[in-house]
N, C-alpha and C positions, 0 to 999 in steps of 0.2 A: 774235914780231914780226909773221908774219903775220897769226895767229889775228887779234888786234884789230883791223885794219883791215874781215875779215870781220864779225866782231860789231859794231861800229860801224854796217856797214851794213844789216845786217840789222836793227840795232834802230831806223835809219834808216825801213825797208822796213815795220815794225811798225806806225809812226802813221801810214801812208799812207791806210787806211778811216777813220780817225778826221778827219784831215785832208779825204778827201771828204764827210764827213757835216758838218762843218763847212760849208764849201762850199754846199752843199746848204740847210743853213741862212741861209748870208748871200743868197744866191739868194732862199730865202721872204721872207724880211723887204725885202727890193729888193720884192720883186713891190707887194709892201704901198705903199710908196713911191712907182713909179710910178701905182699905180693912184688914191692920193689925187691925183697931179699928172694926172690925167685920161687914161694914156695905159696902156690896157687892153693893146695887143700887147704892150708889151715885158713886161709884166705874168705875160701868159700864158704869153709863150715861156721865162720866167724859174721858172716853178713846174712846166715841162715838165723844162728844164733839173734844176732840184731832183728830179723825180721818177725821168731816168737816173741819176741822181748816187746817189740811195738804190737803184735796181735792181742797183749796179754796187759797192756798196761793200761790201755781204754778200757777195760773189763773189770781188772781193779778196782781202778775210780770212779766207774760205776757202782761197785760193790761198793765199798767205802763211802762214796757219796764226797768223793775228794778233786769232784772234779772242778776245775779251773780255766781262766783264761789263760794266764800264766801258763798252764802245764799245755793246752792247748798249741801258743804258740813255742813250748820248747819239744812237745813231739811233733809239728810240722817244721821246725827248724831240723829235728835228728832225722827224719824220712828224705829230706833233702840230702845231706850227708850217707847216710845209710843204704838209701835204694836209688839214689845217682851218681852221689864223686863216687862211693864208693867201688861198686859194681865199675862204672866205666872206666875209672883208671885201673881196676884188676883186672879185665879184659884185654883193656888197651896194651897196658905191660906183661902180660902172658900171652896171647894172639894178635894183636893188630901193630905195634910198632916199628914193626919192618916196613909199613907201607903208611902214606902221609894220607890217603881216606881214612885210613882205620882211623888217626885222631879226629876228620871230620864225622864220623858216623856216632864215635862215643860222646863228643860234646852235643851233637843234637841230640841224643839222649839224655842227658846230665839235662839240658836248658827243656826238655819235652817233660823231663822229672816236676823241675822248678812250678814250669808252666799247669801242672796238671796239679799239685799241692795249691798253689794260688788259686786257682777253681772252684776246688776242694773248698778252700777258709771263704770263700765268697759266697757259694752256694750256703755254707751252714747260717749265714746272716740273712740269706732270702726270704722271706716270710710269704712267697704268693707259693711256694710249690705246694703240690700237692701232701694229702698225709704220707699218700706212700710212698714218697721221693726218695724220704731216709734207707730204705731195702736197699735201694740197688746202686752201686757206684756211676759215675760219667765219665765214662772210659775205662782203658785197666786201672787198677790202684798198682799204686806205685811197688808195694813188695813185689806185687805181682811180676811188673816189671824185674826188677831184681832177681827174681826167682827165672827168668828168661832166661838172663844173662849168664848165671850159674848153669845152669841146664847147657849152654853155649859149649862152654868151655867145659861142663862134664862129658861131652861129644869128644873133646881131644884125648881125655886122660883115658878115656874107657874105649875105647875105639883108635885110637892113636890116628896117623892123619888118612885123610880119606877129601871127599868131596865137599865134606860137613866141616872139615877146615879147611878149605880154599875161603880167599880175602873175600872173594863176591860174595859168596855163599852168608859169612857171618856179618858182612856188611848189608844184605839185604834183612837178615833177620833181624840185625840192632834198629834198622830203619824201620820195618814194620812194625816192631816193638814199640819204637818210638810214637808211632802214627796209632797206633791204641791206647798210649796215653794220654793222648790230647784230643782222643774222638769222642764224639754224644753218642758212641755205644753203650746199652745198661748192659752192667754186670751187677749180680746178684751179689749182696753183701751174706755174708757165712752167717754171722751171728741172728739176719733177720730170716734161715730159713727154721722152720719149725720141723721137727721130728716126731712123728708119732709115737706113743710110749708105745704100742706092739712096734714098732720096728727101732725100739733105743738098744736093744741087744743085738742085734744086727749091726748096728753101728758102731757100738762099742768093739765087735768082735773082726770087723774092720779095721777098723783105727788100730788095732792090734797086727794086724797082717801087716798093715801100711807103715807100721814103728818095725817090726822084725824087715821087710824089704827093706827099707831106710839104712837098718845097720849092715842087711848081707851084699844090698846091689844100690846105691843112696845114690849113685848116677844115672842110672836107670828109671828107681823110682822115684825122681827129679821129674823127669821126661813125661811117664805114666800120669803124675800131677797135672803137667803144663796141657797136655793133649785133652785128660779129661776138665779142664779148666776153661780149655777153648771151647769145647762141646757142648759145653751149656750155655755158649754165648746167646746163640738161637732163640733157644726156647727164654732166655731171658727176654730176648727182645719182641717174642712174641707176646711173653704173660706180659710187659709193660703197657703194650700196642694195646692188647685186651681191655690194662685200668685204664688208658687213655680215653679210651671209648665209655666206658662204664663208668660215671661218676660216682653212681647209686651206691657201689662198693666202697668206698674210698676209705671210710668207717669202719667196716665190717674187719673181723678177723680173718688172717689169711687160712684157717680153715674153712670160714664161712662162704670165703671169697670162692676157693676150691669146688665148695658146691655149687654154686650160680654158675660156676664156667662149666660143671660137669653136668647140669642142667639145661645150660645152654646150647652144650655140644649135641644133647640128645635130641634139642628142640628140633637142632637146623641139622643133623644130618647128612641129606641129601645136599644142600648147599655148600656143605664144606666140602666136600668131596672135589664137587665140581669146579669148585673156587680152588681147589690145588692142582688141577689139572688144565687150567687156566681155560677154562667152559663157563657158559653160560645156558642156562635154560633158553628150551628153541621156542619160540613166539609158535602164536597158531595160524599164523601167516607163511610161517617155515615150513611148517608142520603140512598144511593144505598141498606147500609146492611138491613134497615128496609124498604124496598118496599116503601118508599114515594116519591114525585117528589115536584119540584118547584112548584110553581102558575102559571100554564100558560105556562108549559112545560111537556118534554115529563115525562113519567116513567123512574126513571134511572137501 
């Protein structure tokens, strides 16, 4: 008699991710809505909305232990809808449909969306990648994208028109956009960075500054998001380039990992240096031709 009240609710507890990826969806298709009745914020705040709703429903179903193929493929069916029709046709019918590129620039984005989800479901079936493949995205993730596009058009409403709404201007940036969602650039997955607990208060008291800007300047700090988003593309693609090279890690936790690279950085030094100055150590052949000698040796 107990038992089933438990299971009941637990199977309760089950379609909870499924039930926000829904959500999430009815959210995209709103934004759609609004944006033909001409009214771009609620639009934006609505595919924002979709876009926590998808950050938070993998997390769930982790917690819960609810996860599925089924729900799998109905949150790559709602990122489809949510961070491509949607975004592009609210674009397209707030900025771009005076001119006939605009509809060509938002469909390669919508099909670069498609394209970059299918990728996405393929890689997770791979079984040769590496352990640490799962960290870091192949290309931008799709919100990500979304969250471009919004930033777009928070340029018109907060700035009204200027150079940042000329037709080139936002068709070179949906194309760019487009072109990092289908690139083998790593981007760092949020969830797989680690946080030291001396710096979880610092974070926390961030994330607080970053919620108060969101409600006094949310177009603004749209932008301040996307710029520091791009910023750490780099250093992504360096620490990747680093496990590439370093098998011996691949096991190790990404603390652990941190030390071998901050070990390693001490080893070599003098080599990195040179190697970002695009130098090379001079031969003693070099060395002979211009009269100089080692430290502590003869003349050569």
């Amino acid at each position: 008699m107990i038992d089933k009240p438990r299971s009941r609710r637990a199977v309760n507890l089950q379609i909870l991710p499924s039930a926000m990826t829904v959500l999430s969806i009815c959210a995209g298709l709103t934004s759609i809505r609004f944006a033909l009745e001409h009214q771009p914020v609620p639009a934006m705040v609505l595919i924002t909305a979709a876009a926590i709703l998808d950050g938070l429903d993998g997390r769930v179903a982790r917690i819960l232990d609810a996860q599925s193929r089924m729900g799998a493929e109905i949150d790559s069916l709602a990122d489809a809808v949510n961070f491509g029709v949607a975004p592009a046709l609210v674009l397209y019918v707030s900025s771009l449909s005076k001119w006939p590129v605009g509809w060509a620039v938002v469909l390669l984005y919508a099909v670069c969306v498609v394209l970059r989800l299918a990728r996405f479901n393929a890689l997770q079936d791979d079984g040769t990648l590496p352990p640490y493949a799962h960290e870091y995205f192949v290309g931008m993730p799709a919100p990500a994208g979304a969250v471009s596009l919004i930033g777009l058009m928070g340029l018109r409403l907060e700035f009204h028109d200027g150079w940042w709404t000329s037709v080139w201007f936002m068709c070179i940036w949906v194309t760019g956009t487009s072109i990092l969602l289908v690139s083998g650039i790593p981007m760092r997955k949020m969830h797989a960075v680690r946080v030291p607990p001396n710096y979880a208060a610092a974070l926390l008291a961030g994330l607080a500054i970053v919620a108060a800007a969101a409600v006094w300047q949310p177009f603004i700090t749209i932008w301040v998001i996307i710029i520091a988003y791009l910023c750490h593309v780099p250093f992504a693609i360096r620490t990747k380039r680093w496990l590439d090279q370093h098998p011996e890690v691949w096991d190790d936790k990404p603390k652990e990992r941190r030390a071998v690279r901050r070990a390693d950085r001490r080893a070599q030094p003098h080599r990195r240096s040179m190697a970002r100055l695009g130098m090379r150590k001079p031969s003693g052949r070099s060395m002979a031709r211009l009269g100089l000698r080692k430290p502590g040796g003869r003349p050569q």
